[in-house]
N, C-alpha and C positions, 0 to 999 in steps of 0.2 A: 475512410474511417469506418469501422464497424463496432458495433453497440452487442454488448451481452445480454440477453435474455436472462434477467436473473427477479424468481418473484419474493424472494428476501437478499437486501443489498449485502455484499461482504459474505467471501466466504471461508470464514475463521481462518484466516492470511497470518494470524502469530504464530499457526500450528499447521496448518498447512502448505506446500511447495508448489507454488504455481509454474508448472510446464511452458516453458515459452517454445517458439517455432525456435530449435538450434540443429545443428547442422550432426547427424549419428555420427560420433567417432569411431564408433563400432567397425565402421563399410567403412570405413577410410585411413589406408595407412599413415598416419600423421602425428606428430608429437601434441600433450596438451595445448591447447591454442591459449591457455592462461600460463606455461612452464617458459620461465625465462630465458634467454638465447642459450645462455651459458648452465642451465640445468641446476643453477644453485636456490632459487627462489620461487613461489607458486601465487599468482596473484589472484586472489579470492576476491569473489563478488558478487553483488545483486544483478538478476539477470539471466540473458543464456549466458551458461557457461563456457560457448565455442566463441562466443564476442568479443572481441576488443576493439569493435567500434562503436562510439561513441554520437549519441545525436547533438548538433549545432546545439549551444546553448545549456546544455545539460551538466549537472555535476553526479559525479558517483563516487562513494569511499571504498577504495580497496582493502583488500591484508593480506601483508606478505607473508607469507608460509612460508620456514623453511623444506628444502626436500628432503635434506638428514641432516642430524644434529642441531644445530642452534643458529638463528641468526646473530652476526657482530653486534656488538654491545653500542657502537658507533652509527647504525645504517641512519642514513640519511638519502634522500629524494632529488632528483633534480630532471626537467624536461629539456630535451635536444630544440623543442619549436615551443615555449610558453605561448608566443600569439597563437598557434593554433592548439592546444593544451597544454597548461601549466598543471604543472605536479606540483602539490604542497604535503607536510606533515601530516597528517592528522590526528588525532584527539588521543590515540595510543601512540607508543613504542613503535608497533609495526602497523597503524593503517596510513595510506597512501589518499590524501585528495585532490581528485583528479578537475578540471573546468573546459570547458572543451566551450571555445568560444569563435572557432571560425572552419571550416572545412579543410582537410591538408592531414598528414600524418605527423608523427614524434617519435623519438624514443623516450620511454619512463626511465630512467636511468636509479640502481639502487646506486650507492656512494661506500665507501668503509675505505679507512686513513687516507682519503684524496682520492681512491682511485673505482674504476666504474666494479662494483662488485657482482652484475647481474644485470640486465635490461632484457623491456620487453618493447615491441611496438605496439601503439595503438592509433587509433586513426579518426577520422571526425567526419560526420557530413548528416545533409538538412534531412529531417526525419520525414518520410514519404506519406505514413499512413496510422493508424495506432488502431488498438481494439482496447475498449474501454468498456466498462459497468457502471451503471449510473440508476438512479430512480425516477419514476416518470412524475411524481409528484411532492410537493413540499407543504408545510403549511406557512402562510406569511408568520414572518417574527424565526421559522426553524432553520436547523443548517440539513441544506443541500448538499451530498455526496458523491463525488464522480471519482472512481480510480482507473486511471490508465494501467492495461494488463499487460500489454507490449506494444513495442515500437517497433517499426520495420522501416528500412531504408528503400532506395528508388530502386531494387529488385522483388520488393516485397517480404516473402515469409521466410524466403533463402537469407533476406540481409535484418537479420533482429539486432538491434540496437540496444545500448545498454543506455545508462544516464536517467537521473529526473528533472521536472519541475524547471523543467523548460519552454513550457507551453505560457505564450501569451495570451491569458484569460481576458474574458469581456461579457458583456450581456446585451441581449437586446430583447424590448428596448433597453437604453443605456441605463443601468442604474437597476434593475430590477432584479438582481441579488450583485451580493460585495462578496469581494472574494474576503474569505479570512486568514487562510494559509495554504501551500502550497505544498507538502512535503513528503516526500518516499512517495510518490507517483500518487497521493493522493489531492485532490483540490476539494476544499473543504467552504462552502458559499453560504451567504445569510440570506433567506429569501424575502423579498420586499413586500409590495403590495400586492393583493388579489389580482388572478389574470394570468395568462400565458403569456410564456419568456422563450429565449431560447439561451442556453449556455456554451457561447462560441472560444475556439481554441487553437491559436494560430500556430504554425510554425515560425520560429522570432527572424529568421533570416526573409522572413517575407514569401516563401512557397505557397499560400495557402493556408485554407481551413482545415486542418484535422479531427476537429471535433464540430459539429453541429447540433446538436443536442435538444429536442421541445422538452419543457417542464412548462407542469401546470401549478400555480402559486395557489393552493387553495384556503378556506376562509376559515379558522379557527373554533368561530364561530357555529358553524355550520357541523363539525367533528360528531362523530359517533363516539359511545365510550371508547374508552383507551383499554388497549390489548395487545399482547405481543406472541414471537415465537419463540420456543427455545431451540439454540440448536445444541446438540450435546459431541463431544470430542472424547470420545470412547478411549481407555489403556490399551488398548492395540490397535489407535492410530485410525479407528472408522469415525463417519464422520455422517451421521444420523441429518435427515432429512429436518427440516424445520417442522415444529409439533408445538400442539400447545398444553399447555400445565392443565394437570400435574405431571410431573414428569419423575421417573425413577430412573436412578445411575450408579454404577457402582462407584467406589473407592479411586482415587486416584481419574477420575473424568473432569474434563471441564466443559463450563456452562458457559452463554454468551446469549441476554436477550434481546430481542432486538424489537422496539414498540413499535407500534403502528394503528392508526385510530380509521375508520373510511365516513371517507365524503363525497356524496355523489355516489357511493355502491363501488369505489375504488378504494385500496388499501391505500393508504400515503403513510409513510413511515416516518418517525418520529427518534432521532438519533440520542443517545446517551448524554449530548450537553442540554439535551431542552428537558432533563425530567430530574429530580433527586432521589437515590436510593439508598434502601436501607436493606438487613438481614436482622432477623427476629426468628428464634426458634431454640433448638439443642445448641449450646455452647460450643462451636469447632467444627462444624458438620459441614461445615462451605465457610469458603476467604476470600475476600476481594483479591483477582489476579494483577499485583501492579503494571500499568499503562502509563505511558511518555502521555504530552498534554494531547498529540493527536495522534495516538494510537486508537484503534478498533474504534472509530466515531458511531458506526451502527450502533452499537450497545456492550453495556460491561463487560468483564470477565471476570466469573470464579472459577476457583477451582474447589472437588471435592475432597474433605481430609476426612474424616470418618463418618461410622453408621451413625445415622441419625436423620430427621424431617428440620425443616429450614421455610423460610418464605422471602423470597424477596418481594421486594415493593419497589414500583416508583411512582412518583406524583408530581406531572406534568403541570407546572404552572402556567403553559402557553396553552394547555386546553383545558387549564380548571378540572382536570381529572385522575384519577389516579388508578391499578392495576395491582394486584398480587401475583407470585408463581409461585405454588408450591413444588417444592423438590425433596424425594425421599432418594437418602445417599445409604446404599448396600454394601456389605464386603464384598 
């Protein structure tokens, strides 16, 4: 297991593409390793892109791309090995949900009028090692944040894994954060009482510990004012160093704050479910970016819509305190 050095957790992951270890198709005469046998379908996904194997235990949504023209109005899904991954429908027309529940390979079979329209292989086995981001510190009552960044199988960085939320979560001691949710590689914990914890994460076929993780539970009580950083997602795609307000951006940037109070002379950050926020300023100058329930747990997203000065606010009820950031938005 290895841990990311990061001194603000999250790093704006809706707008940004996280490089995983995959294999250069560049050096290698080889067809896509997501392009189906038969060259009619392209299965898209989270992940390395050169992968289609799969960790024990893990589920990942596909989409099938056609290669030209349209896919049948008909496709439908079906696995050659369900006990070792089944293939299901998903939530559209053309996503694919995969479950990958024991080690062994399959074929993903596409379907149109009965017959195999396109298939691809994909394969399963126990996840070796992970690189993960996490926080060293929480405050009792806050949520705790750990994202898995990649997985690698028993070759290491050569074998990256796709799938999430596979990981059997625990604490020690027992009980000293709950997990809340588990979802798109993030584990999201409620931390208990004062004290050191550690936030353990097994491999579910019984391999081992993948994640070992010290967090320190600290006392709310105890909190220095509440204060945050902004990080700002620039129109051409840059991606500005964490600062703090006031802060100036043009048109078209998005904003993401992320709070954090210190206790003890340490930052411990403070995620977007433990505070409520508001904007108060020029009418239109900044919009709340909408977010699924656990999207960007670090903190909010705006985006900016025209010239004009704004403030966000949030007011921490687990530490009785509360923060402004002023933001002036440019043409």
């Amino acid at each position: 297991m290895t841990k990311k050095t990061a001194g603000t957790l999250g790093l704006f992951a809706l707008f940004l593409i996280i490089v995983h270890a995959c294999t250069n198709l560049d050096d290698i005469d080889l067809k896509d390793p997501r392009l189906g046998e038969l060259g009619l379908v392209k299965f898209e996904g989270p992940g390395c892109s050169s992968s289609t194997t799969m960790a024990v235990g893990s589920t990942v949504t596909m989409t099938v791309e056609p290669e030209e023209g349209a896919l049948p109005d008909d496709l439908s899904v079906r696995s050659s090995e369900p006990a070792v991954i089944n293939a299901a429908a998903g939530a559209t027309a053309n996503e694919v949900l995969l479950e990958a529940h024991q080690a062994g390979e399959t074929h993903v079979e596409m379907l149109s009028a009965g017959d195999v329209y396109d298939w691809l292989g994909f394969d399963a086995e126990p996840a070796a090692a992970v690189l993960y981001t996490a926080q060293d510190a929480v405050f009792a009552g806050g949520a705790f944040i750990l994202k898995i960044d990649e997985v690698h199988g028993a070759c290491g960085e050569e074998c990256p894994l796709i799938g999430s939320s596979f990981i059997d979560w625990s604490t020690s001691p027992t009980g000293a954060l709950t997990l809340d949710a588990d979802v798109d590689d993030t584990a999201i914990f409620t931390a208990g009482a004062t004290g050191s914890a550690s936030i353990i994460g097994d491999e579910p076929s019984e391999r081992g510990s993948l994640v070992d993780h010290a967090v320190t539970i600290a006392d709310p009580s105890a909190a220095g004012a509440l204060d945050g950083h902004v990080l700002v997602y620039l129109p051409d795609e840059t991606l500005l160093d964490p600062q703090p307000a006031p802060v100036e951006l043009p048109v078209g940037s998005y904003v993401q704050i992320q709070l954090f109070a210190l206790a003890g002379g340490t930052e411990v950050p403070v995620s977007r479910f433990d505070a409520v926020w508001d904007i108060t300023g020029d009418a239109g100058t900044i919009q709340s970016y909408d977010l699924d329930t656990w999207e960007a747990p670090e903190g909010p997203v705006y985006e900016a819509m025209a010239a004009g000065t704004a403030t966000i606010s949030a007011d921490s009820g687990l530490l009785g305190s509360s923060a402004a950031f002023d933001i002036t938005v440019t043409e």
